[in-house]
C-alpha positions in Angstrom: 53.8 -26.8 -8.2 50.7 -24.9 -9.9 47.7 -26.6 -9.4 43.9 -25.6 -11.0 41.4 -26.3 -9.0 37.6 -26.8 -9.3 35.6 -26.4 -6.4 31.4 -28.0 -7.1 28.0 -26.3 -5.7 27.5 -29.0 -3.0 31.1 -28.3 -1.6 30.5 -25.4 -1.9 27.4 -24.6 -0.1 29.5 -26.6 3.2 32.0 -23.4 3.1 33.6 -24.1 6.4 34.9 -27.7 5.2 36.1 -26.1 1.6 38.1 -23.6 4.1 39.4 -26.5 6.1 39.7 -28.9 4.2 41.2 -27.3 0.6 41.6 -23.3 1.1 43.7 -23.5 3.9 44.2 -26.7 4.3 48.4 -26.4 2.8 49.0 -23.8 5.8 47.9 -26.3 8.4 50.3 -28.7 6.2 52.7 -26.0 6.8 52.9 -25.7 2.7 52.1 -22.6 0.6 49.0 -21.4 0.6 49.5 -20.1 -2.9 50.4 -21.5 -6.5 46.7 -22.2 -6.9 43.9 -20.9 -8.8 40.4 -21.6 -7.7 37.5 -21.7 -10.1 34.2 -22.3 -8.1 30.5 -22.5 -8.7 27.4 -21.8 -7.6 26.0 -22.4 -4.1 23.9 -25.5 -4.0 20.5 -24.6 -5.5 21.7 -21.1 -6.5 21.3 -21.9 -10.5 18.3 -24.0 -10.6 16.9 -20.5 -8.8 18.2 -18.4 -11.6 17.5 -20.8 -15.1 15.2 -24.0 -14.1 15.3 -26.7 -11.4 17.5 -29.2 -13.4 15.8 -32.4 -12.5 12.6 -31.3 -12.1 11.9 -28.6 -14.5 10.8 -26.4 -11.7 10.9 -22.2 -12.8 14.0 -20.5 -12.2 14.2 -16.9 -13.4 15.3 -17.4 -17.0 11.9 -19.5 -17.5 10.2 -16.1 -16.0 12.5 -14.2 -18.9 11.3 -16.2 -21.4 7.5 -15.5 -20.7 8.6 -12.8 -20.6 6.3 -12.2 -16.8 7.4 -10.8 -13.7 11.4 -11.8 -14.0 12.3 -8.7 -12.4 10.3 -9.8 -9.6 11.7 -13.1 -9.6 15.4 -11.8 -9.6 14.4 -9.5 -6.8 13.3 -12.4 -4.6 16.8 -14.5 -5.7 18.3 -11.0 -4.1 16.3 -12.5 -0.9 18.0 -15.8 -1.0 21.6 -14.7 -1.4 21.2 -12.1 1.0 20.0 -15.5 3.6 22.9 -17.8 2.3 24.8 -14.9 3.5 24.3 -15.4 6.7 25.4 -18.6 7.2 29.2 -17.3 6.6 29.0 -14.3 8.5 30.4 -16.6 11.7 33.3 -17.7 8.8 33.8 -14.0 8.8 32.1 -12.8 5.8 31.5 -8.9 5.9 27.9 -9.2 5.2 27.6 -5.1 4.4 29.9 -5.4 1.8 28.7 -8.8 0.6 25.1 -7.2 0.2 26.6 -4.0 -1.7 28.1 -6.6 -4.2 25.5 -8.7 -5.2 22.9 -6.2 -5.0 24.8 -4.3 -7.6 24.6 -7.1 -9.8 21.5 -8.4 -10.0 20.5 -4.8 -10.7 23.4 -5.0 -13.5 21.0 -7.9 -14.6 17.9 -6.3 -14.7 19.4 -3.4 -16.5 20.8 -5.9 -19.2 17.5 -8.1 -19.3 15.4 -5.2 -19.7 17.3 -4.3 -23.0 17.2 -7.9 -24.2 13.6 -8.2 -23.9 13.0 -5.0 -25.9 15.1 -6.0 -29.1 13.3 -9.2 -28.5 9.7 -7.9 -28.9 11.2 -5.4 -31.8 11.1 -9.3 -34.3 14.7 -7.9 -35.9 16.6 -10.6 -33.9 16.9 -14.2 -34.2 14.6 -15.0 -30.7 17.7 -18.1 -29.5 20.1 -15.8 -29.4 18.8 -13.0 -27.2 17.3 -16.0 -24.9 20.9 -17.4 -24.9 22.3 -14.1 -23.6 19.9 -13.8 -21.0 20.4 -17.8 -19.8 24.5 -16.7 -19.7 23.8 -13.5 -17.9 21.5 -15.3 -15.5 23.8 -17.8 -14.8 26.8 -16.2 -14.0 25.6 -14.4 -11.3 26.0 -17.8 -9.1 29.6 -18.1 -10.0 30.3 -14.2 -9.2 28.1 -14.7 -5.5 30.1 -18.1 -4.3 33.2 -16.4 -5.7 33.4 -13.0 -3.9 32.3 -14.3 -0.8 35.1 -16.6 -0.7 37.4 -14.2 -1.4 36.0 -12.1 1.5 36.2 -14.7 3.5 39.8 -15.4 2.6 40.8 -11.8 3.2 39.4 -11.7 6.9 41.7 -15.0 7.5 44.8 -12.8 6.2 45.1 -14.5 3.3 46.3 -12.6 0.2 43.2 -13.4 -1.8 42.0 -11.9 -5.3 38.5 -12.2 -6.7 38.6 -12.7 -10.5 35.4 -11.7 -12.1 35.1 -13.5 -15.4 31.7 -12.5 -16.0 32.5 -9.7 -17.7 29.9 -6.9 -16.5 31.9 -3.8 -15.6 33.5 -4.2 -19.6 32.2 -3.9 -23.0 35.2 -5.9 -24.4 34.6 -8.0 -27.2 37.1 -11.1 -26.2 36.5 -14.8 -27.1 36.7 -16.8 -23.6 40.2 -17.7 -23.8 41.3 -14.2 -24.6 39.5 -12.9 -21.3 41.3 -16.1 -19.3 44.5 -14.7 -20.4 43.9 -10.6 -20.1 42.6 -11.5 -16.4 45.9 -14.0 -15.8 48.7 -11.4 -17.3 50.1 -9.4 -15.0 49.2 -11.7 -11.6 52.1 -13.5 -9.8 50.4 -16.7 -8.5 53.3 -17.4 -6.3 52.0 -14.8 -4.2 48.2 -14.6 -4.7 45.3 -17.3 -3.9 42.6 -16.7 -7.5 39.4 -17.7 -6.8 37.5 -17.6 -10.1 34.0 -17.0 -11.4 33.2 -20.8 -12.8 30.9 -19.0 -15.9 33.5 -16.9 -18.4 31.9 -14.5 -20.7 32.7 -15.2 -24.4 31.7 -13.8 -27.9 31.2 -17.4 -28.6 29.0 -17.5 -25.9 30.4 -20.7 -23.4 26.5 -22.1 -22.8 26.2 -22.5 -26.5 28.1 -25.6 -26.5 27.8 -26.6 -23.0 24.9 -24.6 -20.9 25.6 -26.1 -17.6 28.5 -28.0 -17.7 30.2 -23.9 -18.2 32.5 -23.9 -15.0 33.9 -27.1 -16.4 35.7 -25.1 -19.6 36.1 -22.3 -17.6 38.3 -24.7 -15.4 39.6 -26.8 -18.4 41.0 -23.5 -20.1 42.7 -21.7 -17.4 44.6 -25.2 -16.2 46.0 -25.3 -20.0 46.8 -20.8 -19.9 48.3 -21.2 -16.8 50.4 -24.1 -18.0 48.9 -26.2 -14.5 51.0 -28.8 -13.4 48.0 -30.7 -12.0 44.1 -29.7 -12.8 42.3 -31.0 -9.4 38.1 -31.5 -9.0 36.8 -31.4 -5.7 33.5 -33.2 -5.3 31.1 -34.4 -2.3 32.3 -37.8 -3.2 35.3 -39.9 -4.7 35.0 -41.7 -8.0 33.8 -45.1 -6.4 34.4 -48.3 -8.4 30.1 -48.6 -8.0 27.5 -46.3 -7.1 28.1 -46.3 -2.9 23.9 -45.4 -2.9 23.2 -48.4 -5.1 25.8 -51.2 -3.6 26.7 -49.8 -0.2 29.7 -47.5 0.7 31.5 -50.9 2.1 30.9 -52.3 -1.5 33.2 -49.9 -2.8 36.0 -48.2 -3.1 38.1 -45.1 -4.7 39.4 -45.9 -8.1 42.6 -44.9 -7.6 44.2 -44.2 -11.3 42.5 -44.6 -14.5 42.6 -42.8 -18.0 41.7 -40.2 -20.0 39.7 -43.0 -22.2 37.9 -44.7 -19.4 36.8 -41.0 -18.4 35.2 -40.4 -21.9 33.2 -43.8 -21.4 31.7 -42.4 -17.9 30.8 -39.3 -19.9 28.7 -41.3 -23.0 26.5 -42.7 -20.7 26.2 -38.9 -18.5 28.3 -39.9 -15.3 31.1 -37.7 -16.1 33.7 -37.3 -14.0 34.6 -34.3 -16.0 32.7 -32.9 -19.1 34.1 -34.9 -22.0 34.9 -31.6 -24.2 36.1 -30.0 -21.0 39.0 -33.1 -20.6 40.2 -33.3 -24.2 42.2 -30.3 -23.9 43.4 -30.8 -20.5 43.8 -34.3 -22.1 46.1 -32.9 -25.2 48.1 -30.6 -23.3 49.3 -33.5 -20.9 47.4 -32.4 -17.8 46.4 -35.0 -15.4 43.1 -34.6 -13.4 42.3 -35.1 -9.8 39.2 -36.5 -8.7 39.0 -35.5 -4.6 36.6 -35.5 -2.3 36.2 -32.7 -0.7 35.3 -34.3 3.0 37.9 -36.8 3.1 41.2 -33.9 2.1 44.0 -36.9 3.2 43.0 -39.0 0.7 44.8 -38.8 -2.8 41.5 -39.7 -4.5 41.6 -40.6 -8.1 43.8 -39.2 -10.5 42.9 -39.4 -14.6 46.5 -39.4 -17.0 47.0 -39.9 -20.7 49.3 -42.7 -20.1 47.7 -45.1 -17.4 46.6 -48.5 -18.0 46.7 -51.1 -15.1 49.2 -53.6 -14.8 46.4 -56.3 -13.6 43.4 -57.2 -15.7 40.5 -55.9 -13.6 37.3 -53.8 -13.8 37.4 -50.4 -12.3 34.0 -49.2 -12.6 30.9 -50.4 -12.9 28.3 -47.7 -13.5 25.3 -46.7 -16.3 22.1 -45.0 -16.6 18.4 -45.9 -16.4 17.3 -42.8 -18.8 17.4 -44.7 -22.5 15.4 -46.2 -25.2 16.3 -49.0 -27.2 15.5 -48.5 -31.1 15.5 -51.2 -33.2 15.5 -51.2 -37.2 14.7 -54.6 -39.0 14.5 -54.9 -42.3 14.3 -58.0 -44.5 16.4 -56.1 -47.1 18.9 -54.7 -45.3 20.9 -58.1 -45.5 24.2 -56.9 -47.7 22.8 -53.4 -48.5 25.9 -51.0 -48.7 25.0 -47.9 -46.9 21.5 -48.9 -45.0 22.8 -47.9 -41.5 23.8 -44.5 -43.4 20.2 -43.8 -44.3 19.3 -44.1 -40.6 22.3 -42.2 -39.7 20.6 -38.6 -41.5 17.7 -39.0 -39.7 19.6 -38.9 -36.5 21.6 -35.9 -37.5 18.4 -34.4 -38.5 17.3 -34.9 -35.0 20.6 -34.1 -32.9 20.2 -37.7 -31.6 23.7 -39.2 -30.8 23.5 -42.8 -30.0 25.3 -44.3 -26.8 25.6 -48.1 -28.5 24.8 -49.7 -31.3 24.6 -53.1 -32.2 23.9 -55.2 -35.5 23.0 -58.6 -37.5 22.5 -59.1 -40.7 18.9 -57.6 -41.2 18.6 -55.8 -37.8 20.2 -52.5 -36.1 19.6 -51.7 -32.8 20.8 -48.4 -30.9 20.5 -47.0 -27.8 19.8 -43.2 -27.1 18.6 -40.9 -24.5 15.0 -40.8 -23.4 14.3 -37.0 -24.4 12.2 -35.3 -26.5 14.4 -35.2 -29.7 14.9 -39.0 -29.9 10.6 -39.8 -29.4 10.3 -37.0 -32.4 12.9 -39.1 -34.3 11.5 -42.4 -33.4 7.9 -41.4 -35.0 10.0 -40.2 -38.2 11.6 -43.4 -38.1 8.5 -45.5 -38.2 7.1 -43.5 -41.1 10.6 -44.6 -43.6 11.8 -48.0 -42.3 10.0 -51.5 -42.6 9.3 -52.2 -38.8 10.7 -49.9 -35.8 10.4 -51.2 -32.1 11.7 -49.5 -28.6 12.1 -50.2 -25.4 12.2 -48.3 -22.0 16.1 -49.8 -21.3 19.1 -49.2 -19.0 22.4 -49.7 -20.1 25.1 -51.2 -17.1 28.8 -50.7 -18.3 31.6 -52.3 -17.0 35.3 -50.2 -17.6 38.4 -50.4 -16.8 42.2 -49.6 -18.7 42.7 -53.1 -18.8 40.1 -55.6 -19.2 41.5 -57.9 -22.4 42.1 -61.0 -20.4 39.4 -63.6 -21.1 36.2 -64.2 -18.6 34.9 -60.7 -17.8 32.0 -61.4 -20.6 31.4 -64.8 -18.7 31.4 -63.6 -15.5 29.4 -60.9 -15.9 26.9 -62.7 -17.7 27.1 -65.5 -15.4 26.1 -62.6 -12.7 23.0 -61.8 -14.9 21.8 -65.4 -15.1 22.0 -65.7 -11.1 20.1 -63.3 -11.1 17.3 -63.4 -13.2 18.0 -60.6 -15.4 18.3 -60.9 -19.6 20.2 -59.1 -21.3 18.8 -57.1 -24.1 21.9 -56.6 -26.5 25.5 -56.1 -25.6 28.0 -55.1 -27.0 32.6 -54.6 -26.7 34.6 -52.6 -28.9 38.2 -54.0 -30.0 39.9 -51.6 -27.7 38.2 -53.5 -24.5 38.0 -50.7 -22.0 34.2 -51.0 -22.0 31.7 -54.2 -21.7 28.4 -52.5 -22.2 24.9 -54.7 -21.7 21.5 -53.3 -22.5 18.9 -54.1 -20.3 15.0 -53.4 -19.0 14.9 -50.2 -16.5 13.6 -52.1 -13.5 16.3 -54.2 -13.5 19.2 -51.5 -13.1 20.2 -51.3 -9.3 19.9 -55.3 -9.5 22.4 -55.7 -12.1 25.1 -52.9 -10.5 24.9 -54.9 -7.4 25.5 -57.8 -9.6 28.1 -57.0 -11.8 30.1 -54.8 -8.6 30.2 -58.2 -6.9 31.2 -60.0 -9.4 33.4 -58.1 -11.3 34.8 -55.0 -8.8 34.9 -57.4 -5.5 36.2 -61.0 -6.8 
């Protein structure tokens, strides 16, 4: 059995579990330790360091690139923080002189490259996105290449039969598209024999943060499962996919969800809780894959595993889960009642505006749609008060409940029911005729309320 296998930051920046509880976990099972492929990322921290703090906007190096101020400096002093994560996996037997000589080499491959991006920059001949893009995928891939050649040092010193494959594409000038480099790394390697551990960022003429900046290691993951023909494409996280946010309603208020589908998974993605980046999945999702969902400190437990085909016998909800960070637009119109094509008008203005709306919901002289709260959808809100009749928002939250199977009647009234107890209206909602999503809009405050809520009604009756 191949397996593909995707190790996250938080995992691994707790090395010595990742060793015990996945690397080498099959020879303590007295299994193979091979017929796997690896494809890890960053420490924790390690890329909000190198581009921005992703939360809080904090500078990373890239944001020094862009300034085009003292990012030399700055890459210098990232050179100071590898060198100190370093340490903490000597004990694990990391050959720290070696691991020095490697990334030291290339962050000064970085420099070198920067350098030459920001003169072409400052020449005006170039389109200034694209260099910037560059410099964001060079940046980011040193991360991957760090976590990932450590590992594989670390690997070698336990006598396992490990090989480092470098994605990033620095020692080459070979102009391959992302899945040509996949498969020029893959060719001549017998995986039988050999434990891969992968760079999570792949270098690309399309350029792989283009589409998907930092969801990267998640395509780099999705595409060698389908090359390599995987038999099972397994994500190791610092937690399982709960039925309910374990912070919000308690870790005894949950519980592992077990099986689910590809469908359910793209429902977790619309509203940003993915459980795997939504165009990440759809080709592990054509090619018949399944995905794993472990967690990474709890290795017995099968976790949750996401298939084409699954939908549960029983009628039940299997997650309950949604986001605080969206605004409610409303359209109302007294003439939109039987206008053919009225929503379309809205529509270009969204598409002017990259806005993608996460529900929508209608009568016969109103449309309401929910987005999220960023800068693109307040630009298109003012646009939108300038060319329709009235135009109201609200700060809202949207609380999904999902599951493979929820068609039998009284999920709407007990989760309504839920709401009423406890004092909490519901905006809009909204249920598409395929029933694996009962989505209700509601006010921000009210969000950690209404999980609690719905969980117990819904996930524990």
């Amino acid at each position: 059995m191949l397996t593909v296998e995707k190790i996250g930051g938080t995992s691994m920046s707790q090395f010595e579990k990742v060793l015990d509880n996945i690397l080498l976990r099959r020879g303590q099972d007295h299994g193979s330790l091979y017929g796997r492929v690896f494809v890890v990322s960053a420490y924790n921290h390690v890329t909000n360091w190198l581009l921005e703090h992703k939360k809080t906007g904090e500078k990373g190096v890239y944001s020094y690139f862009v300034e085009n101020t003292q990012y030399s400096f700055a890459l210098d002093a990232l050179r100071l923080k590898l060198l100190e994560i370093n340490q903490h996996y000597e004990s694990l037997g990391l050959d720290l002189e070696k691991a020095e000589a490697f990334i030291t080499l290339r962050i000064e491959q970085a420099k070198t490259m920067l350098v030459s991006l920001s003169q072409v920059l400052a020449s005006g001949y170039v389109n200034p996105t694209d260099i910037r893009l560059a410099a964001r995928e060079i940046l980011a891939s040193i991360g991957e290449a760090h976590a990932a050649w450590n590992s594989v040092n670390i690997l070698e010193s336990r006598g396992v039969n490990a090989r480092f494959i470098d994605l990033c594409g620095f020692n080459d000038n070979e102009s391959l598209t992302i899945d040509q480099r996949i498969k020029l790394e893959f060719k001549s390697i017998d995986l039988s024999k050999v434990l891969c551990v992968c760079t999570g960022y792949t270098k690309g003429t399309e350029g792989i943060m283009r589409a998907f900046d930092r969801g990267y290691s998640e395509v780099t993951f999705s595409k060698i499962a389908v090359e390599l023909k995987a038999d099972e494409a397994i994500i190791h996280k610092e937690y399982h996919l709960s039925s309910a946010d374990p912070t919000i309603v308690g870790v005894e208020n949950c519980a592992p969800v077990g099986q689910t589908n590809y469908i359910v998974a793209d429902q977790l993605a619309d509203i940003g809780m993915e459980a795997i980046h939504p165009k990440a999945a759809k080709p592990l999702e054509l090619a018949g894959i399944n995905i794993r969902i472990k967690n990474t400190f709890e290795p017995e437990h099968q976790g949750t595993l996401i298939s084409k085909e699954y939908i549960s016998k029983e009628t039940r909800v299997e997650i309950v889960s949604g986001s605080t960070q969206m605004i409610a637009i409303e359209i109302h119109d007294p003439l939109m009642v039987n206008e053919v094509g009225y929503d379309a008008r809205i529509m270009n203005f969204f598409q002017l505006y990259d806005v993608s709306y996460v529900f929508k919901s209608t009568n016969a002289n109103s449309i309401t749609m929910v987005v999220w709260d960023q800068d693109s959808a307040h630009k298109l809100i003012e646009v939108l008060k300038e060319n329709f009749y009235r135009v109201t928002t609200i700060e809202a939250a949207i609380v999904c409940a999902m599951g493979t199977n929820i068609k039998g009647p009284g999920f709407l009234y007990r989760a309504a029911k839920a709401f009423y107890e406890n004092q909490i209206n519901i905006e809009c909602y909204g249920q598409s005729l395929m029933q694996v999503n009962l989505q209700f809009v509601i006010k921000r405050e009210h969000y950690n309320r209404a999980i609690i809520a719905l969980n117990k009604a819904l996930c524990q009756s």
